[in-house]
N, C-alpha and C positions, 0 to 999 in steps of 0.2 A: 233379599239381596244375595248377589252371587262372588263367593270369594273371588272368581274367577274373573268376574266385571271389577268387582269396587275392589278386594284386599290386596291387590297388586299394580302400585305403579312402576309400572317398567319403564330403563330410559338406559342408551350405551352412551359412554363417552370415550370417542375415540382415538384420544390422544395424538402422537405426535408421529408424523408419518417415518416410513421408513427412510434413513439415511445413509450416507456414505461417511458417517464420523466414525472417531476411533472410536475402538470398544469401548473406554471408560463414559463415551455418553449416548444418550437415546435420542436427542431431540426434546423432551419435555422442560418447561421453561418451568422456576418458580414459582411458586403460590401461596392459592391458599384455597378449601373446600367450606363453602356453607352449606348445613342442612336443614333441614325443615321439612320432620316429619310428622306424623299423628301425635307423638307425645312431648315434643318439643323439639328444639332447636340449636346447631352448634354456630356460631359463626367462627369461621379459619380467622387465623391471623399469621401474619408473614412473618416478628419479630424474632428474634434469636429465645426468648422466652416462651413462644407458642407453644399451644397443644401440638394434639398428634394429626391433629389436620392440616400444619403447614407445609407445604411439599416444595421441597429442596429441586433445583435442578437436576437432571435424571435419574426423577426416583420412578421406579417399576410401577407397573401397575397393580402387582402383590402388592406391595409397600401401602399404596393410597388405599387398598380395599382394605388389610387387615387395619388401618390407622381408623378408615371411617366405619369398623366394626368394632371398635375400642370404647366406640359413642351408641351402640345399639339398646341396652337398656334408658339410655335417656332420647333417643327420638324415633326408637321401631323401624330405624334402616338400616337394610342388612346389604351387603354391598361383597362382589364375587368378582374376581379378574382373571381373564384369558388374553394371551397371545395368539395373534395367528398370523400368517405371512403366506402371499401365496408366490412361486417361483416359477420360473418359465425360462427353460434353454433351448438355446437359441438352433441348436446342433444335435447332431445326434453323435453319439460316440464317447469319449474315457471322461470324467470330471474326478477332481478330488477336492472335498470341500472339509473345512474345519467346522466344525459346531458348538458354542458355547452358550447355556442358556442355565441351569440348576449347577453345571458344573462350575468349577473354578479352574480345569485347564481345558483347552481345547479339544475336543475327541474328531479325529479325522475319521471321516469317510470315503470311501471308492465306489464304484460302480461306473458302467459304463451303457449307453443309451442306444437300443435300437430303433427308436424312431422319438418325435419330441412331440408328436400329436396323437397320440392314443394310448389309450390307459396299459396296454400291455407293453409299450415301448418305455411308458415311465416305470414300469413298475419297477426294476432293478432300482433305480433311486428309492422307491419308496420301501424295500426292504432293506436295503442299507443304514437308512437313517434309522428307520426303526428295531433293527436290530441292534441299535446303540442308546434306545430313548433307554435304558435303564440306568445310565449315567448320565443324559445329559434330561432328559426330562419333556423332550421334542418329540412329536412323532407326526410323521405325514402320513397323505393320503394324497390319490390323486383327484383334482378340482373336477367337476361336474361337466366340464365341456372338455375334458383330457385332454387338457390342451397344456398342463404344466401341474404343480403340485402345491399341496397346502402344508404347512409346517403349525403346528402346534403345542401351547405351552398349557399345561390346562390349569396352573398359579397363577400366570402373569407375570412370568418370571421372561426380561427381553429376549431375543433371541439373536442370537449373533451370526453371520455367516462370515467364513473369509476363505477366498483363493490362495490357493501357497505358489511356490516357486513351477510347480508342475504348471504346465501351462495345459488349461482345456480347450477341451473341442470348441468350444464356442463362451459367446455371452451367456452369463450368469442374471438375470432380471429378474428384483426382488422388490414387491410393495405390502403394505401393511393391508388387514383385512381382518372385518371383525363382522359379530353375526347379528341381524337390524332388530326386530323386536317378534321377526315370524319366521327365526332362524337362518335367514338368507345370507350366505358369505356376499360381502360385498368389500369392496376395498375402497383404500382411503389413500389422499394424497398423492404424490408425484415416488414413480420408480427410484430406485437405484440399482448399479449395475455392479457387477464382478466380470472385467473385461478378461479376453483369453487371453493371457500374458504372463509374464513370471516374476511379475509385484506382485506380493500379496497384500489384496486391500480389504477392507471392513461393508458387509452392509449390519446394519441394525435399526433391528424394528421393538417400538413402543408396544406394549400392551393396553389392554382398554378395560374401564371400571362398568359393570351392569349392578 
């Protein structure tokens, strides 16, 4: 027998797509987590008295991995969560975007876009953010068809975007994305937008449990 066949059940669960709510919530509805693994079994319960497997409305996907790593000496599952979000503007030229993800206040970013289709027009975004992941916990790269950028949390910790009064070049389009079982980004659920305008509004994306 090969560890590689039999010692690993892998499975992603990919929570709640990205949305246009306010910051305080993600999209993730109440619960609760059952396990059943090699050495036994937790079953969740929802009550106000529950263990650490009942999941509150928009709780992270940190949150549910370290609750169902709480239970790993009793059923041999070990449980890891990432965020990822991939973004796609619409224009080329100035954006200013807030980021809130590890942080507790917003960390703005600048940058300005010479093209929205290839990896060297994104890249000024992608050094931007990343020049701030040391505060906020985010860091991009550009997605595999450079056709826009991936943002990542590598806790599980949601990731927040919001447009301010500066009005940008274009639409801001952001959807949640997570990686399948043979590491492919793939995305989930229905977009949300940051229109170019001078409301500043909210996207936020769910993390996902492996």
């Amino acid at each position: 027998m090969r560890t590689n066949a039999y010692g690993n059940n892998y499975s992603v669960a990919s929570g709640a797509a990205t949305s246009n709510v306010a910051a305080s919530g993600n999209g993730v509805s109440g619960g609760a987590v059952n396990i059943l693994g090699h050495r036994g079994q937790i079953i969740g319960q929802t009550n106000a008295g529950a263990s650490g497997l009942a999941i509150a409305a928009a709780t992270t996907a940190q949150t549910m991995a370290t609750n169902i790593n709480k239970y790993t000496d009793a059923t041999g599952v070990t449980a890891t969560a990432r965020t990822e979000a991939q973004v796609i503007f619409d224009t080329a030229g100035s954006y200013t975007l807030n980021i809130t993800s590890d942080n507790s206040t917003a960390q703005t970013v600048t940058f300005s876009l010479s093209s929205v289709g290839t990896a060297d027009g994104l890249s000024a975004a992608v050094t931007a953010i990343n020049d701030q992941a040391s505060k906020t916990g985010v860091t991009a790269v550009v997605n595999e068809a450079g056709s826009g950028i991936v943002l990542a949390n590598q806790t599980g910790n949601d990731i927040i975007l919001q447009d301010t009064a500066t009005v940008n070049a274009g639409l801001v389009t952001v959807q949640k994305a997570y990686r399948d079982g043979n590491g492919t980004l793939t995305t989930a659920g229905a977009t949300a937008g940051l229109t170019a305008d001078n409301t500043a509004n909210y996207t936020n994306t769910s993390g996902y449990v492996q």
